[in-house]
C-alpha positions in Angstrom: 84.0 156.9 1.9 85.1 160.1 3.1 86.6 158.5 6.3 88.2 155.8 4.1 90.0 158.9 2.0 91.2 160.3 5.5 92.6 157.5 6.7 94.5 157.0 3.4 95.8 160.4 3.5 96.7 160.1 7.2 98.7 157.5 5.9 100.6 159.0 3.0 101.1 162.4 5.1 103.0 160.3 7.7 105.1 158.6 5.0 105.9 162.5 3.9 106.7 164.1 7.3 110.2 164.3 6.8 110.7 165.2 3.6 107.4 168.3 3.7 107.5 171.2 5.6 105.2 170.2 9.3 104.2 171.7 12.3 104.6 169.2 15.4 102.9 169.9 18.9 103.7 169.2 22.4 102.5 169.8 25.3 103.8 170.7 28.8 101.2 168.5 31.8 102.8 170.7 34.2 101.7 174.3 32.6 98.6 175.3 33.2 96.2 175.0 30.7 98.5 172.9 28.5 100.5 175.7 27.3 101.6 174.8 23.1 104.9 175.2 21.9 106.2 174.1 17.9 108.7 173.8 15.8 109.1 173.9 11.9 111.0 171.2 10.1 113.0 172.3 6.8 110.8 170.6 3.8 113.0 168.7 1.2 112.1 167.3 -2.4 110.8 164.0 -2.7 110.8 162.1 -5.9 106.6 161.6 -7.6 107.5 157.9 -8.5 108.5 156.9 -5.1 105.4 158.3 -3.7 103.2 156.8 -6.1 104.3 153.3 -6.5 103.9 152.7 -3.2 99.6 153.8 -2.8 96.8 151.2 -3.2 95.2 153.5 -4.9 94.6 156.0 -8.0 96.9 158.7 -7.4 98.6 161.0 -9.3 101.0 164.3 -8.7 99.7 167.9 -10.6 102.2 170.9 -10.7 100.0 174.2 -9.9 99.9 174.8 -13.7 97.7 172.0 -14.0 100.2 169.6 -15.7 100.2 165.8 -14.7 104.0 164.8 -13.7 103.4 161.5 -12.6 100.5 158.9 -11.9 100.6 155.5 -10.6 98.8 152.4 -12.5 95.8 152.5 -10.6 95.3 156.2 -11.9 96.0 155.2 -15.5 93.6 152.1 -15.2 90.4 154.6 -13.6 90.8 157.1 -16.2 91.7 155.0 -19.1 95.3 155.8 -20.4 98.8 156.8 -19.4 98.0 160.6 -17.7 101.9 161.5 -16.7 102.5 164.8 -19.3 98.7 165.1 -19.4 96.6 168.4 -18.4 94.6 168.0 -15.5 91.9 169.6 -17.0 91.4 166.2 -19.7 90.2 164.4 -16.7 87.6 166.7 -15.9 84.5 167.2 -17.9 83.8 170.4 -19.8 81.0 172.2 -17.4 83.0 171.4 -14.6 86.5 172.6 -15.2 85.7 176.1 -13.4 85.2 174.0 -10.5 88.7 171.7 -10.6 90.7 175.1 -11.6 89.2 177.2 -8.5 90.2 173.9 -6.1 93.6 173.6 -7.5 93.9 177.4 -7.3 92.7 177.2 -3.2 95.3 174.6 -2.7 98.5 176.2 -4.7 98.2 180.1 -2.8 101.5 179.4 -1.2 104.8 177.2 -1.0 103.3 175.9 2.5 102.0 172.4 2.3 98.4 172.2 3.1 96.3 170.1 5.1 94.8 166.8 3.5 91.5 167.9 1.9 88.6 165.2 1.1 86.4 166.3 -1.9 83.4 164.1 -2.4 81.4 163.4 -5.6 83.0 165.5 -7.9 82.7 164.6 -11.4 85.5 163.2 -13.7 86.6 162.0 -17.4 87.9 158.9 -19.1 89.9 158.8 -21.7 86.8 157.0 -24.1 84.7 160.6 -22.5 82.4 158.8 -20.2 81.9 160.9 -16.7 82.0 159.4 -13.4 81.6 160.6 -9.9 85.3 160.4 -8.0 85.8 161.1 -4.1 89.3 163.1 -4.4 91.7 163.6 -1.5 94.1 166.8 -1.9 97.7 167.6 -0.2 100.5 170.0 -1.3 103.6 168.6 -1.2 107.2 169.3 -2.2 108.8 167.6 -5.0 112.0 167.6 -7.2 110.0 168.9 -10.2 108.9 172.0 -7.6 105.6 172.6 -5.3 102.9 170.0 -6.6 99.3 168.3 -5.5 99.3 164.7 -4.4 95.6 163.7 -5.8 93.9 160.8 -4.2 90.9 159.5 -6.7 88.4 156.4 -5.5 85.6 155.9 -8.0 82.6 156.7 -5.8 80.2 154.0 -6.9 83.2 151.1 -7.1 84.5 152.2 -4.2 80.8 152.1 -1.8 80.8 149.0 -3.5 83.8 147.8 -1.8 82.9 148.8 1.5 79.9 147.1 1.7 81.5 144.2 0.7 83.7 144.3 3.3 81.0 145.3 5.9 79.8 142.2 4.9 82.8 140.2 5.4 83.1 142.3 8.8 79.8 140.6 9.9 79.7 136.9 7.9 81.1 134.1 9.8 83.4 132.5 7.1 82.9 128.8 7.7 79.2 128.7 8.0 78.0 131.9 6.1 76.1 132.9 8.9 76.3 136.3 11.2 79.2 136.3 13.6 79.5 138.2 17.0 79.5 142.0 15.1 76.2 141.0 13.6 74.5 139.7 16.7 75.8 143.2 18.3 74.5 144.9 15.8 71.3 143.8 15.7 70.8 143.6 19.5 71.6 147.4 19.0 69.2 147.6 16.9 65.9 145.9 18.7 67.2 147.3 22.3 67.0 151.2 20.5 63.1 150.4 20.6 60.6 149.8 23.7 60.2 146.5 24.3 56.7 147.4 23.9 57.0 148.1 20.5 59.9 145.0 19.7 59.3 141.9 22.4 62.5 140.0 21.6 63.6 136.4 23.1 66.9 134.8 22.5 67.8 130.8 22.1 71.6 129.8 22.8 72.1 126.9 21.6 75.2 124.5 22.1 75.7 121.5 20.0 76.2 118.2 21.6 79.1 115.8 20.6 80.7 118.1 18.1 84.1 117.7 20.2 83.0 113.5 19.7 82.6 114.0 16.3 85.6 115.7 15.9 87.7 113.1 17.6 86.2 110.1 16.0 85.6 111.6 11.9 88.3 114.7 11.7 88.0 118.6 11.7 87.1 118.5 8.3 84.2 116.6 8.9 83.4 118.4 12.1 83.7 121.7 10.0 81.4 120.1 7.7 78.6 119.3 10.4 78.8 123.0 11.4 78.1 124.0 8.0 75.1 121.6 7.7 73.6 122.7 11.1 73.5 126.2 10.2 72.1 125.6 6.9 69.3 123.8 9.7 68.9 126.8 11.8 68.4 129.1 8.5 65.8 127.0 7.5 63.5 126.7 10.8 63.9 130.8 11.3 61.8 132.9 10.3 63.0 135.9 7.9 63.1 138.2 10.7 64.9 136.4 12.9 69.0 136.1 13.1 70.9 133.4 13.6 74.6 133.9 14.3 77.8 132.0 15.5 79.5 133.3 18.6 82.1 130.1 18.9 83.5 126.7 18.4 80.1 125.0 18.3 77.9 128.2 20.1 75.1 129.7 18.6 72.3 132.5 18.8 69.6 133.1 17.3 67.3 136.4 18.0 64.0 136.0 17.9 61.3 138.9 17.3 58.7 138.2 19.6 57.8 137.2 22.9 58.7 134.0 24.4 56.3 132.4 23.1 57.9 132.9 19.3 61.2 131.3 21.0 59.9 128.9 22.7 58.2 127.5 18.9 61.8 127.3 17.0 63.1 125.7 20.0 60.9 122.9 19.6 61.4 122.4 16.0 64.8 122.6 16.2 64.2 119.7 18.9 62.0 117.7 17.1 61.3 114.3 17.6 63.6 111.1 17.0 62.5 110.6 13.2 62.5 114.5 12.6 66.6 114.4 13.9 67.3 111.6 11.5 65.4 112.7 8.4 67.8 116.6 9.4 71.1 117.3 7.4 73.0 116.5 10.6 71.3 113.0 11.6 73.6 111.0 9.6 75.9 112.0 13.0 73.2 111.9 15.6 73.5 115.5 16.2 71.5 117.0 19.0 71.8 120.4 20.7 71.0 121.9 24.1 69.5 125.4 23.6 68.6 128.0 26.5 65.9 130.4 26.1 65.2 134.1 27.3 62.7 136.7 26.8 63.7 140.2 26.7 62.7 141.7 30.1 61.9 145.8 30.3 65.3 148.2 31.1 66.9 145.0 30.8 70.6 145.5 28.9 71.3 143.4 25.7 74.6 141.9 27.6 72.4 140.9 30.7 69.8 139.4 28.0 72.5 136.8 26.4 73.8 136.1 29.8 70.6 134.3 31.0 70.0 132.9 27.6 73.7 131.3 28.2 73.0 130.3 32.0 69.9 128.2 30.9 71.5 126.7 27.4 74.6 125.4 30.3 71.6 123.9 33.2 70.6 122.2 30.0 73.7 121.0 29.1 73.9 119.6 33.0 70.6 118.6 33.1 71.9 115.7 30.5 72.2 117.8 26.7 69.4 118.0 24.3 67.0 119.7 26.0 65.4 122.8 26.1 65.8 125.1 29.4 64.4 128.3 30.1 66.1 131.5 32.0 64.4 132.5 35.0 
């Protein structure tokens, strides 16, 4: 959350760097040692609103004397009312106002605008006095009301919600609900930090046959449909330690914890016999799959790993599709 703050403030001190007082580097490649020169920028006022209505999130402007002189919507929805005129110190609760006052104090010494501070679980006050913990990004800036603190507020347990929300999003492929490529990274990343000792591992690629067929002949929508219906397939012959991920068009992986052995098992049930293909979600289509299988080999890289899994699922493939090859 911290980084998130940063990048925020990153953001609102570039929208400020001509209107607040800055110091800009450069350097010489032809001095040695990369000798530094600056230059100082004359600050000018900037009006609270326009900063404020143009953040995605709950900020507000404080004079040094603690007095709110403008707050965007986002502010007055967290804390629970309209703060513009408002003390500072009605946002804070009681034990901890010491603590606000001795920040605010740090940040108003001098004229000079300061660099973006992040301040993480500090406590804060609603207007109907219930506390909550607030990550708060500070920066002196210049305004036409006089020298003032641009306040950043994310509410620290809403706002770790939201990242792992989109974490998850980050790592969910969207038409099948399954992991995408980030996923499958991550959790090769994962198994390869361990000896293969202690984590034997083995890979299926798998490839579906005919989708481009099906496509033709029924429509994306349908296609899209049988991709949705094969995955929910794959999650259901897995075990709960394994992952199963789409990398591509009709590509997918699946990591397998265990030797090759443990691969070479959901291979064959996700072969199965004639009657077992009909009676699956997909047989209504005559689906069928070519799948490549590889067994994680010691000091062998992760990339090197999917790359013979992918060799053998393509011999199957030429070998005449829905079949089971495995990488030498």
């Amino acid at each position: 959350m911290g980084a998130q703050l940063t990048l925020l403030s990153s953001v609102v001190k570039r929208g400020l760097q001509d209107s607040t007082r800055a110091q800009r580097q450069w350097y010489d490649p032809d001095a040695a040692g990369f000798s530094e020169s600056t230059r100082t920028i004359e600050p000018s006022a900037v009006d609270p609103a326009a900063i404020l209505s143009v953040l995605p999130a709950a900020a507000l402007v404080v004079a040094f004397d603690g007095r709110i002189i403008g707050a965007n919507e986002h502010a007055d929805v967290m804390f629970g009312g309209p703060l513009t005129d408002r003390s500072l110190d009605d946002l804070v609760p009681d034990g901890r106002r010491p603590l606000h006052a001795l920040l605010r104090r740090a940040f108003s010494r001098s004229d000079e605008t300061r660099s973006v501070g992040v301040h993480a679980g500090l406590r804060a006050r609603r207007a109907d006095g219930s506390d909550f913990q607030a990550h708060l990004s500070l920066a002196t800036i210049r305004t036409t009301a006089g020298a003032a603190i641009l306040v950043i507020a994310v509410d620290a347990i809403a706002g770790s919600a939201t990242v792992d929300e989109l974490v998850r999003e980050a790592m969910t492929d969207s038409l099948t609900g399954l992991g995408n490529r980030a996923a499958l990274q991550a959790a090769l990343s994962l198994r390869f930090g361990r000896p293969i000792s202690e984590h034997p591992l083995s890979v299926l690629a798998i490839d579906l046959d005919g989708l481009r067929e099906a496509n033709r002949r029924h429509g994306h929508a349908a296609g899209d449909d049988l991709l949705r219906r094969y995955a929910a397939r794959l999650s259901a012959t897995v075990r709960a330690c394994d992952l199963v991920a789409r990398t591509g068009g009709d590509d997918f992986v699946i990591l397998c914890d265990g030797p090759l052995e443990a691969g070479r098992a959901i291979a064959a049930r996700l072969t199965g016999s004639p009657d077992e293909r009909r009676a699956a979600p997909t047989g209504g289509l005559g689906l069928t799959a070519s799948i490549g299988v590889a067994a994680r080999r010691g000091r062998e890289r992760s990339s090197t790993l999917l790359r013979r899994a992918d060799a053998a699922v393509q011999a199957a493939r030429a070998a005449g599709r829905h079949r089971v090859v495995e990488a030498v």
